[in-house]
C-alpha positions as CSV (number, residue, x, y, z in Angstrom):
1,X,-13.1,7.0,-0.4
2,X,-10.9,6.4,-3.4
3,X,-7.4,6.5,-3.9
4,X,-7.2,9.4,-5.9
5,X,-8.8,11.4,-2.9
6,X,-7.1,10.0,-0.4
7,X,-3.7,10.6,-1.9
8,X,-4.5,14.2,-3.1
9,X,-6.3,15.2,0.3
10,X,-2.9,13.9,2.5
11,X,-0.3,15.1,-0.1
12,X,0.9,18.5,1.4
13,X,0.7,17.0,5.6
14,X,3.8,16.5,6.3
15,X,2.9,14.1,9.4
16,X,1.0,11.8,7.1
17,X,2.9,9.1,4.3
18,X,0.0,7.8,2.7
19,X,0.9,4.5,0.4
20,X,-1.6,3.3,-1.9
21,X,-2.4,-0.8,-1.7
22,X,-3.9,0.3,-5.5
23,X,-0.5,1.7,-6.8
24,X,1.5,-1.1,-5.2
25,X,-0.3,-4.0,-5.8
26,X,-1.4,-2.8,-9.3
27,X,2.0,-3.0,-11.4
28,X,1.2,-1.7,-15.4
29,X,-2.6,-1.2,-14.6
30,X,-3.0,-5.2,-14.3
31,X,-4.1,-5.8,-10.5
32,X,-3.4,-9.5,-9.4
33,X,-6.2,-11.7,-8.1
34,X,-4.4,-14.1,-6.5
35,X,-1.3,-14.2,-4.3
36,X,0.0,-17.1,-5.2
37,X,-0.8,-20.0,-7.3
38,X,-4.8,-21.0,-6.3
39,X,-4.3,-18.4,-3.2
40,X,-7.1,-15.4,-3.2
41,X,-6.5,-12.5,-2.9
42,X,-8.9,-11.2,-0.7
43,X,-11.1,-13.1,1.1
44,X,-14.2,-10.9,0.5
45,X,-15.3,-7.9,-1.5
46,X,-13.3,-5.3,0.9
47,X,-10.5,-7.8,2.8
48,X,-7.4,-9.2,2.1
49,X,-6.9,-12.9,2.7
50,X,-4.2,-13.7,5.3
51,X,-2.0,-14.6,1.8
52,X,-2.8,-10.6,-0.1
53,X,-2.4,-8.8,3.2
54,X,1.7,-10.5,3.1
55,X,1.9,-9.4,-0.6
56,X,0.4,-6.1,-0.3
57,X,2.3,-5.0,3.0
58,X,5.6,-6.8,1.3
59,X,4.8,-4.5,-1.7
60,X,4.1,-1.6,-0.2
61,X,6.9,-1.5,2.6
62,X,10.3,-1.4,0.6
63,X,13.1,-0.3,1.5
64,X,12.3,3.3,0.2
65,X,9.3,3.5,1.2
66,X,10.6,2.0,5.2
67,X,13.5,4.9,4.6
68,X,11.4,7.6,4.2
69,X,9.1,6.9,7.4
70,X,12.4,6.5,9.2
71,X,13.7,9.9,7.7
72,X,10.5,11.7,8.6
73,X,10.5,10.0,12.3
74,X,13.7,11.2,12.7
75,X,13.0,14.6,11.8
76,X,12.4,17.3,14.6
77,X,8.6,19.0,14.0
């Protein structure tokens, strides 16, 4: 499934936050290959390596993004 999809299919649930690794880890359409000097990326076609699964969870968890999950756990449904 793409990202596209994925965000315009879960946009209106209001039980569902859906972050894009694409949009977070891809900053002015340049998507990193490595996390660190001579540290891949991924590991394999689909997987993040031990290094891009820090960067990409470090990414997309900020503070507003951990805010808003708060705010919506916190809300009565």
């Amino acid at each position: 499934m793409t990202d596209h999809y994925l965000g315009t299919r879960y946009a209106d649930n209001n039980n569902i936050i859906y972050i894009s690794a694409k949009r977070t880890l891809c900053m002015n359409g340049k998507c990193p290959l490595t996390a660190g000097p001579g540290i891949p990326l991924k590991c394999d076609r689909d997987h993040f390596s031990r290094e891009g699964a820090e960067l990409a969870v470090q990414r997309m968890f900020t503070a507003d993004v951990r805010k808003a999950i708060f705010d919506r756990l916190a809300t009565p449904r």
